[in-house]
C-alpha positions as CSV (number, residue, x, y, z in Angstrom):
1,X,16.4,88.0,43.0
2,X,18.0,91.3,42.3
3,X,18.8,92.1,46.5
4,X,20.5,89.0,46.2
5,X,22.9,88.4,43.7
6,X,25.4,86.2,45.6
7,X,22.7,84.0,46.1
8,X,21.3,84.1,42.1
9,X,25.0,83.3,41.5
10,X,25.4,80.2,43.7
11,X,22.3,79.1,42.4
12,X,23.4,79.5,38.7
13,X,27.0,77.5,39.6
14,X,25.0,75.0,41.6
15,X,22.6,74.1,39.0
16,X,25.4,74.4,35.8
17,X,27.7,72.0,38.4
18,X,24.8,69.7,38.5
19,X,24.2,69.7,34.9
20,X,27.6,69.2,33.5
21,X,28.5,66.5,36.0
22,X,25.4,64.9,34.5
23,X,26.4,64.7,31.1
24,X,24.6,67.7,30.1
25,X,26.4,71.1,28.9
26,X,24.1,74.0,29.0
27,X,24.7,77.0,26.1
28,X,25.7,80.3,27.5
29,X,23.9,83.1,26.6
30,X,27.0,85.9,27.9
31,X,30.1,86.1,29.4
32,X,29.1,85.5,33.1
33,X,27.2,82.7,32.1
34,X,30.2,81.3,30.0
35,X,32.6,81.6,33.4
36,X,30.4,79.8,35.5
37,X,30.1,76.7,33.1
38,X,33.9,77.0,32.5
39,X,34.0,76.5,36.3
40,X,31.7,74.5,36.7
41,X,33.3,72.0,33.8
42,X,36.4,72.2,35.5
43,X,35.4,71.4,39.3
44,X,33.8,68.5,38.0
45,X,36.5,67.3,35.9
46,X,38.7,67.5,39.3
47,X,36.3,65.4,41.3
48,X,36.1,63.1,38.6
49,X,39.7,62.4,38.3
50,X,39.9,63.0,42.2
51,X,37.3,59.9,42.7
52,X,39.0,57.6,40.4
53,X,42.8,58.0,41.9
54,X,40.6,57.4,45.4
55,X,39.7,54.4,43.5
56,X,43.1,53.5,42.8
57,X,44.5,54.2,45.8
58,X,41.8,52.3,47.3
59,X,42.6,49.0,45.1
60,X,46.2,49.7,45.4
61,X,45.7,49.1,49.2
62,X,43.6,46.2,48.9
63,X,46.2,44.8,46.6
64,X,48.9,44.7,49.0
């Protein structure tokens, strides 16, 4: 996949984003490797926290 490096990188963040939202942190072997799971940690952190204020808001609605 060297003609297509954007591609090889979604793929990588794709597959690191499924893995840490899974409960599974993958070991980077160099730097690039390291920024994508950093990135990938942190988007999924922000949908986590994102889908349990939905949650509240949700119940806060209901509650009314």
């Amino acid at each position: 996949m060297d003609r297509l490096p954007s591609l090889n990188g979604l793929l990588v963040w794709g597959a690191t984003f499924y893995l840490v939202t899974h409960g599974i942190v993958p070991p980077a072997a160099t730097a690039a490797e390291a920024r994508d799971l950093t990135s990938a940690y942190c988007l999924a952190g922000a949908a986590w926290v994102r889908a349990g204020l939905l949650r509240a808001a949700a119940w806060a609605g209901w509650a009314r």
